[in-house]
ZANUSE-626703 format. One line per field, with one value per atom (N, C-alpha, C): residue number from 1; residue in three letters; x, y, z. Coordinates in nm, 2 decimals. Each point is the difference from the previous one (the first is absolute). Layout:
BEGIN
num = c(NUM:...)
residu = c(ALA:...)
X = c(X:...)
Y = c(Y:...)
Z = c(Z:...)
END
This chain:
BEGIN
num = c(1:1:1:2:2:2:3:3:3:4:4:4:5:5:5:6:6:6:7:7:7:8:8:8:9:9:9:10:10:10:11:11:11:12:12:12:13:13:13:14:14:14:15:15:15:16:16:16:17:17:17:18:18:18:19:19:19:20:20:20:21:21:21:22:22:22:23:23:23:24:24:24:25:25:25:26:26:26:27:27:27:28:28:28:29:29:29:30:30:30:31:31:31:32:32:32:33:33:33:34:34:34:35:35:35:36:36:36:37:37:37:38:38:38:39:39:39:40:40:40:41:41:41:42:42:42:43:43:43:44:44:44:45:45:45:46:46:46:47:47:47:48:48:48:49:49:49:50:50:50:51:51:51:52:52:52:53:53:53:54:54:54:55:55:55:56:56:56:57:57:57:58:58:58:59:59:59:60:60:60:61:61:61:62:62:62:63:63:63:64:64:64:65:65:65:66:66:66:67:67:67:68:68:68:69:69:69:70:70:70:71:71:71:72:72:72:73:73:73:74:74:74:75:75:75:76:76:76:77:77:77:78:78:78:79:79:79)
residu = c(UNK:UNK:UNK:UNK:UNK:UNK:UNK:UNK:UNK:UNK:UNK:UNK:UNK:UNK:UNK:UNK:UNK:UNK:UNK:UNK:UNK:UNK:UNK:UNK:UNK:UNK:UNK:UNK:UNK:UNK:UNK:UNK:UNK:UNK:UNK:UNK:UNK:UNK:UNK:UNK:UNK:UNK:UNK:UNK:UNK:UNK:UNK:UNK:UNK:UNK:UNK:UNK:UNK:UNK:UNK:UNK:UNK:UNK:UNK:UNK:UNK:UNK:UNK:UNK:UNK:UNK:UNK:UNK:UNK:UNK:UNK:UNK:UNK:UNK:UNK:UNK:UNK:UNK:UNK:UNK:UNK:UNK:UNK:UNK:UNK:UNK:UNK:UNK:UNK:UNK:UNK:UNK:UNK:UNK:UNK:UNK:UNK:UNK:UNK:UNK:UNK:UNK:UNK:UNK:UNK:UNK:UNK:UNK:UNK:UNK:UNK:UNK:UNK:UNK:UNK:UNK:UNK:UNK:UNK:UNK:UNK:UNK:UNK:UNK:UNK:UNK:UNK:UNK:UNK:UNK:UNK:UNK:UNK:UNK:UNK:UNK:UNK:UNK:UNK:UNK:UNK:UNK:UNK:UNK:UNK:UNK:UNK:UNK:UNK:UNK:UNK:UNK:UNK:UNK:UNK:UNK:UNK:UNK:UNK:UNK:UNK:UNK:UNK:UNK:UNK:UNK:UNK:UNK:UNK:UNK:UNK:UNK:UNK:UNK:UNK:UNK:UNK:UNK:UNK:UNK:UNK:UNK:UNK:UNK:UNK:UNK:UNK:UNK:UNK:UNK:UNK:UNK:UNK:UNK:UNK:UNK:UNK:UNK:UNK:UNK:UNK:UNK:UNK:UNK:UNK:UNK:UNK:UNK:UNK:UNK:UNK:UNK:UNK:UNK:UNK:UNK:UNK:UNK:UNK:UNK:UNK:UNK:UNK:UNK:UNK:UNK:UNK:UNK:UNK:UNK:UNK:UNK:UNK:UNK:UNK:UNK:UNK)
X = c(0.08:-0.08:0.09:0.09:0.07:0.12:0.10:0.16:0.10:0.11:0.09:0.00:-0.03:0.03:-0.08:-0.11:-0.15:0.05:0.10:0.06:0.12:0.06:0.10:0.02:-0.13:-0.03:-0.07:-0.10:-0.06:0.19:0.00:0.15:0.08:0.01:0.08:-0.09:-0.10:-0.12:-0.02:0.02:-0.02:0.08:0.08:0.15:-0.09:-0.07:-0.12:0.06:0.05:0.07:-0.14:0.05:-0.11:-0.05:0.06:0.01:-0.16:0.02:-0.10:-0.10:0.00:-0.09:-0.12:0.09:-0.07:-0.12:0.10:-0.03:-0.15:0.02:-0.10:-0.16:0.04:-0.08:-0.06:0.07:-0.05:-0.09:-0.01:-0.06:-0.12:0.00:-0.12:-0.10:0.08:-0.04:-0.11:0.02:-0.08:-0.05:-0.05:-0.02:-0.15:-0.11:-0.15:0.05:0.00:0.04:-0.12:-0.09:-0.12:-0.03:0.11:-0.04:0.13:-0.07:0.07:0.11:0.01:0.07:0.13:0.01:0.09:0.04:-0.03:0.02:0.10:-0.06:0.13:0.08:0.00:0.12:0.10:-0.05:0.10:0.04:-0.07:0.08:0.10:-0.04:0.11:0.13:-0.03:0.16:0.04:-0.06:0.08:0.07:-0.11:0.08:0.13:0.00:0.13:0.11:-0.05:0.11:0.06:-0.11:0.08:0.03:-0.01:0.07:-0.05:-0.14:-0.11:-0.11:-0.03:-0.10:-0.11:-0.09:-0.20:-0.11:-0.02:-0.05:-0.12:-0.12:-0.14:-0.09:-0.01:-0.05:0.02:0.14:0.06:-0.04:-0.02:-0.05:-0.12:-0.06:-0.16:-0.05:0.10:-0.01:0.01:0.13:0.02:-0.10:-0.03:-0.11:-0.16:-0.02:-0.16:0.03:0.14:0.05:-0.05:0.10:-0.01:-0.13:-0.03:-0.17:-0.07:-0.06:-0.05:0.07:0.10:0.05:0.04:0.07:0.05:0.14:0.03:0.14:0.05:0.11:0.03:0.04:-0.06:0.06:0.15:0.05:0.12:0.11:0.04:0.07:0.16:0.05:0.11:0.03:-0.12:0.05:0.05:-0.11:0.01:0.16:0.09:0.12:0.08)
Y = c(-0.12:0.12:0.13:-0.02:0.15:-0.05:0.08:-0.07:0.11:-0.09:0.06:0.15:0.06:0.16:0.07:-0.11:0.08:0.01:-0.12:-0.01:0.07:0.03:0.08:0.15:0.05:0.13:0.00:-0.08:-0.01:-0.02:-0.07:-0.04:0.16:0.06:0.11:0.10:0.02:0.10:-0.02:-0.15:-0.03:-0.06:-0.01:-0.14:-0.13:-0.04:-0.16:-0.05:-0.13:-0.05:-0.08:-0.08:-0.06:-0.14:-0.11:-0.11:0.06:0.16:0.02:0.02:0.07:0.06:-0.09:-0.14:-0.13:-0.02:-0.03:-0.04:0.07:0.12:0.08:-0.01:-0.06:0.01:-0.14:-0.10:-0.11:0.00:0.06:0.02:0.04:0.10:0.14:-0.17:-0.05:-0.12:-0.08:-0.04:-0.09:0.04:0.12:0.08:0.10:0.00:0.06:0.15:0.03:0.17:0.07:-0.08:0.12:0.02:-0.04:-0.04:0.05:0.12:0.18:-0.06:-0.10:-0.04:-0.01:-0.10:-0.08:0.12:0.10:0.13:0.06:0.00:0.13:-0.11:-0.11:-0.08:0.02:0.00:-0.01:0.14:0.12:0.13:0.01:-0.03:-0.01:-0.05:-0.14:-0.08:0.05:0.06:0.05:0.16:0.05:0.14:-0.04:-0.11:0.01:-0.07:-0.10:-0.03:0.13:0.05:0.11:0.12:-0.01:0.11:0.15:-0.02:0.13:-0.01:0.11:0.00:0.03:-0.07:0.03:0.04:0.11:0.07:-0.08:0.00:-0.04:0.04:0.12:0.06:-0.09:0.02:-0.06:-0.16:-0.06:-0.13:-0.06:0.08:0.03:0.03:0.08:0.10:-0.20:-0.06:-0.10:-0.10:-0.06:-0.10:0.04:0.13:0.04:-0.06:0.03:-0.02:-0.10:-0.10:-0.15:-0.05:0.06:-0.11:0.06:0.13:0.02:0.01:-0.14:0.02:0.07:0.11:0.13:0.00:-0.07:-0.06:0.06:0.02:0.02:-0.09:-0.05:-0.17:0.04:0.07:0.04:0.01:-0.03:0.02:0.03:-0.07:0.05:0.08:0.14:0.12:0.10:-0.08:0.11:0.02:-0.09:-0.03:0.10)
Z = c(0.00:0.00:0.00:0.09:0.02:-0.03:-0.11:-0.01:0.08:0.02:0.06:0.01:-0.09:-0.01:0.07:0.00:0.12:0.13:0.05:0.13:0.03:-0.12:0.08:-0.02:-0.08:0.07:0.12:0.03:0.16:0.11:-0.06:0.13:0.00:-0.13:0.00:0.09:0.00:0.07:0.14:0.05:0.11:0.07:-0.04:0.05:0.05:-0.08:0.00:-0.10:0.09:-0.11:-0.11:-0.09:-0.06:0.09:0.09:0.09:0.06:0.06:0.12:-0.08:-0.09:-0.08:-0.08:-0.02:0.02:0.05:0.13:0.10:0.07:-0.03:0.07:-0.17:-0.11:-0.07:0.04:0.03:0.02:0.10:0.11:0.15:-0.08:-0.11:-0.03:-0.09:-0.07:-0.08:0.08:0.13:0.08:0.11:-0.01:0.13:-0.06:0.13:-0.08:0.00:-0.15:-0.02:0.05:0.06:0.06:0.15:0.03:0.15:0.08:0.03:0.07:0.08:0.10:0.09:-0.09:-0.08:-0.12:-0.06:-0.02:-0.10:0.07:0.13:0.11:0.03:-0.01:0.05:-0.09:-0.14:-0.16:-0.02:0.05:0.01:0.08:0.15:0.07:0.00:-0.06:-0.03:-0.13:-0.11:-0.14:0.10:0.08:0.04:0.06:0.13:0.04:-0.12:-0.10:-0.11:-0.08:-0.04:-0.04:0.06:0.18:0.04:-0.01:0.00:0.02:0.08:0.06:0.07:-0.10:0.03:-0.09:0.15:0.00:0.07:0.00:0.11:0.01:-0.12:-0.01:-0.14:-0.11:-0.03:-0.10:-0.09:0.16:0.04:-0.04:0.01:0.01:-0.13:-0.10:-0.13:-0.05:0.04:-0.10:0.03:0.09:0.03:-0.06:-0.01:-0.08:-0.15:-0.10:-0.11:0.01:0.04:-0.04:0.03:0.10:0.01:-0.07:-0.05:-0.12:-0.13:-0.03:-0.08:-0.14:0.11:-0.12:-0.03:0.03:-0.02:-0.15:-0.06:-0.12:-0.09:-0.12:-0.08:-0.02:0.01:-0.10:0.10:0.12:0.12:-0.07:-0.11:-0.06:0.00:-0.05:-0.05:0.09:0.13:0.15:0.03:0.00:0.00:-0.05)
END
């Protein structure tokens, strides 16, 4: 789906290497994207992987997205 170049501009933006980046897609893979609890758990652990804080707001901004899936198809470009 995503080739190497998609990962190492994320690694370059975030110092995430591609292993975690995985890793943390694999979690999102088997895990209910609608279920608020599961949401702030997968912000939390991407915030401390990548070494930023996501404000409650912030949190809350992302959890309305994904559960009323407004998500963007094109996540590449965001990059």
């Amino acid at each position: 789906m995503f080739g190497d170049s998609f990962f190492n501009k994320v690694e370059k933006k975030t110092n995430v290497n591609k292993d975690t980046i995985l890793s943390i897609a694999s979690k999102v893979q088997n895990s209910n994207m609608k279920d608020e609890k599961v949401l702030r758990d997968l912000i939390k652990e991407i915030s401390l992987v990548a070494g930023r804080e996501v404000s409650e707001e912030k949190t809350n901004k992302i959890i309305e997205t994904i559960i009323n899936d407004k998500i963007p198809k094109d996540l590449d470009k965001m990059i």
